[in-house]
Legacy VTK file of the C-alpha trace (Angstrom):
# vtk DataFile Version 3.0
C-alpha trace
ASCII
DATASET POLYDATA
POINTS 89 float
147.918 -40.627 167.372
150.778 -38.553 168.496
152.133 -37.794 165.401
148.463 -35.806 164.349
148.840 -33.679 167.191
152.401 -32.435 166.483
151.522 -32.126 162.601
148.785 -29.510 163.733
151.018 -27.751 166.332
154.106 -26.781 163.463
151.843 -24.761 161.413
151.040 -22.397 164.460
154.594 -22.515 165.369
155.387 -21.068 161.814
152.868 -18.584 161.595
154.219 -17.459 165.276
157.970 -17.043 163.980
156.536 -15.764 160.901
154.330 -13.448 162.748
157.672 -12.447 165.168
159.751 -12.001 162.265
157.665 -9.529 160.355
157.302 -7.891 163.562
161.166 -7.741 164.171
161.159 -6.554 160.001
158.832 -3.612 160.834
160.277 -2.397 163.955
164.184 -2.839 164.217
164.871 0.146 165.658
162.363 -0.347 168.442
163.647 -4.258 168.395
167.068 -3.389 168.128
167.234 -1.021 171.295
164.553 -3.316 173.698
167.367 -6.173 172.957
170.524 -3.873 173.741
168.779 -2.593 176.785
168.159 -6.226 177.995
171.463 -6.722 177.299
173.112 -4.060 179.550
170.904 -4.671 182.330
171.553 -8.494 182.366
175.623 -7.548 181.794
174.777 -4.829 185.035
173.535 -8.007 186.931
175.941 -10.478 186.230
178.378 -7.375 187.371
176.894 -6.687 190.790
176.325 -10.109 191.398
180.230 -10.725 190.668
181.824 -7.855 192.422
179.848 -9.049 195.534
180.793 -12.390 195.659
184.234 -11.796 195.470
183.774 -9.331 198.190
183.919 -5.467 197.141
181.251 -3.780 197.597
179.562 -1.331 194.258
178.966 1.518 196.878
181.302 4.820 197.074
183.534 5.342 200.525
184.411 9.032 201.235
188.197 9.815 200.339
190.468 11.739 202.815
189.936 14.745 200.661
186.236 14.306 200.910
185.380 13.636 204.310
188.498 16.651 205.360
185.744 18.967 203.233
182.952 18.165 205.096
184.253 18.221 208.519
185.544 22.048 207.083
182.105 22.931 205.790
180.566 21.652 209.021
182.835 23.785 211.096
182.460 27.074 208.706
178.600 26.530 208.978
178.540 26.421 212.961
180.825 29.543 212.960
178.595 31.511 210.848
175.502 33.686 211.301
172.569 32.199 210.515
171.970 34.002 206.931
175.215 32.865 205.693
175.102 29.491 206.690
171.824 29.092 204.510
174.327 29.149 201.391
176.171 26.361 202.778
173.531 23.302 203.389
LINES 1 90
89 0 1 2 3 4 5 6 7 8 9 10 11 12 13 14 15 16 17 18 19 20 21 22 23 24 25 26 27 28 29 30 31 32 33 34 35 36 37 38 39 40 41 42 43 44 45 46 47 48 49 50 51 52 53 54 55 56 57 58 59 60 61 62 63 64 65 66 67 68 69 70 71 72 73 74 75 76 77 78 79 80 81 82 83 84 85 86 87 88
């Protein structure tokens, strides 16, 4: 009785791959890039999820240089007239 059932479920399982692989033949390009962008997204995740766990973080810290500049372009800004400091924000 079982063995029926699983005689009459391989032939739409073949026509399925068939159907996929004719598919895949048709449109590798389109294929071919949906796969390599699932790729880099799940390599992304894996990434993230990695970095954190060992404890650095994936977000950008202001350097010396950078946080000297704004502190400068703060002060310049205050000092000037209003129709300069328009050119600064």
């Amino acid at each position: 009785m079982v063995a029926p059932r699983m005689q009459s479920s391989a032939p739409r399982q073949k026509s399925g791959e068939s159907c996929s692989m004719e598919w895949v033949e048709e449109h590798a390009l389109t294929s071919v890039t949906v796969l390599f962008g699932l790729g880099v997204a799940v390599g992304l995740l894996l990434g993230h999820t990695i970095a954190e766990s060992t404890g650095r973080k994936m977000f950008h810290e202001d350097t010396l240089t950078e946080k000297l500049t704004g502190q400068i372009r703060e002060i310049v800004k205050s000092t000037l007239p209003q129709g300069l400091s328009r050119h600064f924000s």
